[in-house]
N, C-alpha and C positions, 0 to 999 in steps of 0.2 A: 244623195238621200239625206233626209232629217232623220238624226237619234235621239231620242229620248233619254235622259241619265236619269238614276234614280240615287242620291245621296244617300249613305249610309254609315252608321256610326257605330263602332266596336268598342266594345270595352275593351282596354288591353290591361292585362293581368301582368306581372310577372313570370317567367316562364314560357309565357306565349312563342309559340316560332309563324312564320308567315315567309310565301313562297309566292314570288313575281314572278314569269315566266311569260314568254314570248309562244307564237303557237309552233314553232323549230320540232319540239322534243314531241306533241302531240300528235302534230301531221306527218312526221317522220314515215315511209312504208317499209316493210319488212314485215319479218315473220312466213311462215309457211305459203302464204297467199297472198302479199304485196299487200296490205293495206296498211293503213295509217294505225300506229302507237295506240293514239285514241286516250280521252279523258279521262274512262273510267281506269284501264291501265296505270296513267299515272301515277294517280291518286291512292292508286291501289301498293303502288309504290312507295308515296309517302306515308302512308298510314303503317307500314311496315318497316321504315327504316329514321319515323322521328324522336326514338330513342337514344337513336347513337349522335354522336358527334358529328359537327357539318363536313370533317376531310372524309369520313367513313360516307356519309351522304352522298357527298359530292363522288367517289367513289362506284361507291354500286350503281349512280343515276348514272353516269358514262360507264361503266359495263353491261349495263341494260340496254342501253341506247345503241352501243354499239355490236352486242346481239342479237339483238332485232334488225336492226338495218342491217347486218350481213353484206351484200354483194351489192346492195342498192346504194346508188348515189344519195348523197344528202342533199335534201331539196330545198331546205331553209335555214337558216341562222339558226342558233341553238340556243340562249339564253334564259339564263335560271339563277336567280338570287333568294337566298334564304339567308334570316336573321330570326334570332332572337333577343326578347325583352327580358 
């Protein structure tokens, strides 16, 4: 299939943090009802833990991950890089 990209240009601040991430941690299932981690999840995640420092991050994101997926296999690679400017 053809995709489309659409370029785009950030201003980067000082301060700024910024989060790569693989779809591993999103498509993850667990939880009460096997389904997938899910984006808004994440998110909901970072917007709650980019105060603290990146070992305290890195931290609570594998304690979450690994409370959700509970007894379920890991079905994809897991990768997440965060930086700050």
């Amino acid at each position: 299939p053809f995709y489309q990209f659409t370029e785009h240009t950030i201003e980067v601040k000082t301060g700024m943090q910024f989060y790569l991430t693989t779809d591993g941690y999103i498509d993850q299932n667990g939880g009460k009802k096997g389904f997938c981690f899910g984006k808004k999840n994440f998110q909901k995640i970072l917007l709650e833990i980019q105060s603290s420092d990146f070992m305290t991050q890195k931290n609570i994101l594998t304690k979450k991950l690994e409370e959700y997926q509970g007894d379920n296999e890991r079905n994809d690679d897991v990768t997440l890089v965060g930086f700050k400017i």
